[in-house]
C-alpha positions in Angstrom: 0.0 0.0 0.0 0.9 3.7 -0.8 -0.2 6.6 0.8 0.3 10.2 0.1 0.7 13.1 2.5 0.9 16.8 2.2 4.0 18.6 3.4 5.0 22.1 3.1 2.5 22.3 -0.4 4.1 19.4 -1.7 2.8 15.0 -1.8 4.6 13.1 0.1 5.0 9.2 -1.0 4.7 6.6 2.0 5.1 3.2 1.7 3.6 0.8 3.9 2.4 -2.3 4.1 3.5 -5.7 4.0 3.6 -8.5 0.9 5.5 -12.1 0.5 6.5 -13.0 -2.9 8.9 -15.8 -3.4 12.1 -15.6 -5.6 12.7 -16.9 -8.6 15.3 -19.4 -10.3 16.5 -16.2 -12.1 16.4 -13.9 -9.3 13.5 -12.0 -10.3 11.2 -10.7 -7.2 7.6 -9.6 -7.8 7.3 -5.5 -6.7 4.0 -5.4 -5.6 1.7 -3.1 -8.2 1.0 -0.4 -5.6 4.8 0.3 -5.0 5.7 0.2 -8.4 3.6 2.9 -9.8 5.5 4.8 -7.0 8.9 3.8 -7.8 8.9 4.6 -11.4 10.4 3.4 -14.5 13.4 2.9 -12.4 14.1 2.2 -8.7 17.9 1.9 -6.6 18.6 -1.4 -4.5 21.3 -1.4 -1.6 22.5 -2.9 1.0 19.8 -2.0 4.1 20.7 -2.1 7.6 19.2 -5.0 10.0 20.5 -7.2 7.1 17.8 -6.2 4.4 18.0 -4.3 1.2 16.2 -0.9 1.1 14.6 0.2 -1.9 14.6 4.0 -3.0 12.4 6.0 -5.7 15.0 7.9 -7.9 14.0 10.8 -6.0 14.1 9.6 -3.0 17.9 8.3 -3.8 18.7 12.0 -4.9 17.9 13.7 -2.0 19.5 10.9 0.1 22.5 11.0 -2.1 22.6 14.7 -0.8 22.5 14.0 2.4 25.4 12.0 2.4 27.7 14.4 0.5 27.3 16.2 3.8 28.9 14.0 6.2 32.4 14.4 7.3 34.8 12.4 4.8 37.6 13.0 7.5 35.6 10.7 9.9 36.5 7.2 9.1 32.8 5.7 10.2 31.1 8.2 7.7 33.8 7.1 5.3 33.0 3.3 5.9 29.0 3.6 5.7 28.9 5.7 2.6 31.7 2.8 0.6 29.2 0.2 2.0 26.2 1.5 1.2 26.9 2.9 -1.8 28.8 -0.4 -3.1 26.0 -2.3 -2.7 24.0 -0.3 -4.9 22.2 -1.0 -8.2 19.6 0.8 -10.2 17.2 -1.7 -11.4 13.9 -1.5 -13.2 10.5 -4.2 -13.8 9.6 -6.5 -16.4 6.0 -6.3 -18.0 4.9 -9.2 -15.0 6.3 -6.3 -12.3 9.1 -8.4 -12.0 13.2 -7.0 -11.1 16.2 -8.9 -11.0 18.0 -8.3 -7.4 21.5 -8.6 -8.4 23.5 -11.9 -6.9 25.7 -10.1 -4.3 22.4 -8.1 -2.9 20.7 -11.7 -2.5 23.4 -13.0 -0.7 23.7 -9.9 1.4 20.2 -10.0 2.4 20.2 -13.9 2.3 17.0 -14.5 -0.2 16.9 -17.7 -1.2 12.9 -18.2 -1.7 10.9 -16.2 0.3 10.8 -12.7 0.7 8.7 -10.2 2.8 8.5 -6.7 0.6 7.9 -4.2 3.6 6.5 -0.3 2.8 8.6 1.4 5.5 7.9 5.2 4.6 10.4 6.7 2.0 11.5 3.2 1.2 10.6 -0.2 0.4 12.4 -2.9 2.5 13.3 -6.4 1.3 13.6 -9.1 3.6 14.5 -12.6 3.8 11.4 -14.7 5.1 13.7 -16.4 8.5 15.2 -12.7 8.8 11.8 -10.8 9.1 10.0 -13.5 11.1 13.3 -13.2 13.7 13.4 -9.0 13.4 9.2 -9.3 14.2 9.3 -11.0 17.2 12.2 -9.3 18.1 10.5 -6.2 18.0 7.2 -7.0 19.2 9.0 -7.8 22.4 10.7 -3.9 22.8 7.6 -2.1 20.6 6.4 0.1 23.9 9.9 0.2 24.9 11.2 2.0 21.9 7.9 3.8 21.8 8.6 5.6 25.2 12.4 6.0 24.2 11.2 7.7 21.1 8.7 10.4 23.0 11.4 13.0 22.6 10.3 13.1 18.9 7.0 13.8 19.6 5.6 11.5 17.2 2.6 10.9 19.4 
């Protein structure tokens, strides 16, 4: 699912929701319909954090690509995030069947074999290994009101 907000006079894209589509011989994932009228002709794949691959909107990418340019290249962490997350990154695109090829080293980064959990996670889509979302879920669950009151400060509620 894909919602839309209004921010400052401008739509917002979210992404949310939650599919499973397995993964082909080939490599090919179904993108669900709803995200892929989002993402556009063309989408970028990368290595996610939490061992899953995010999924960024061209111009989602952008502005995130300018983001980055602003962190410190003198600071070795910054230095090692941006190399790893930009290494891992390929622009990709759907077949007519809403079909796209994850490239071989993001597969075995995000360890998809068969099935995978396609996650709408606001400006991104996340991808995620069946075993690995099933673990971060219960996981969670456990520490949700936890990180809820942590995250008060924020004043998201």
């Amino acid at each position: 699912m894909v919602g839309n907000i209004a921010r400052n006079g401008r739509s917002i894209v979210v992404f949310m929701s939650e599919y499973r589509h397995n993964i082909d011989e080939k490599g090919r994932l179904i993108i669900p319909a709803k995200y892929r009228a989002e993402l556009g002709e063309s989408f970028i794949i990368t290595k996610g954090l939490d061992g899953c691959l995010f999924v960024y909107p061209d111009a989602e990418w952008t502005a995130l690509t300018e983001r980055m340019k602003e962190l410190p290249f003198t600071k070795s962490d910054a230095r090692a995030f941006v190399r790893f997350f930009f290494s891992g990154a390929s622009e990709c695109n759907c077949d007519s069947q809403g079909r796209t090829v994850i490239p071989s080293n993001l597969r075995t980064y995000g360890q998809l074999d068969r099935e995978a959990v396609i996650v709408g996670v606001g400006n991104r889509i996340e991808i995620w290994s069946g075993e690995k979302w099933e673990e971060f879920e219960n996981s969670a669950e456990e520490t949700y009101e936890d990180s809820a009151e942590k995250l008060t400060d924020l004043d998201l509620f």
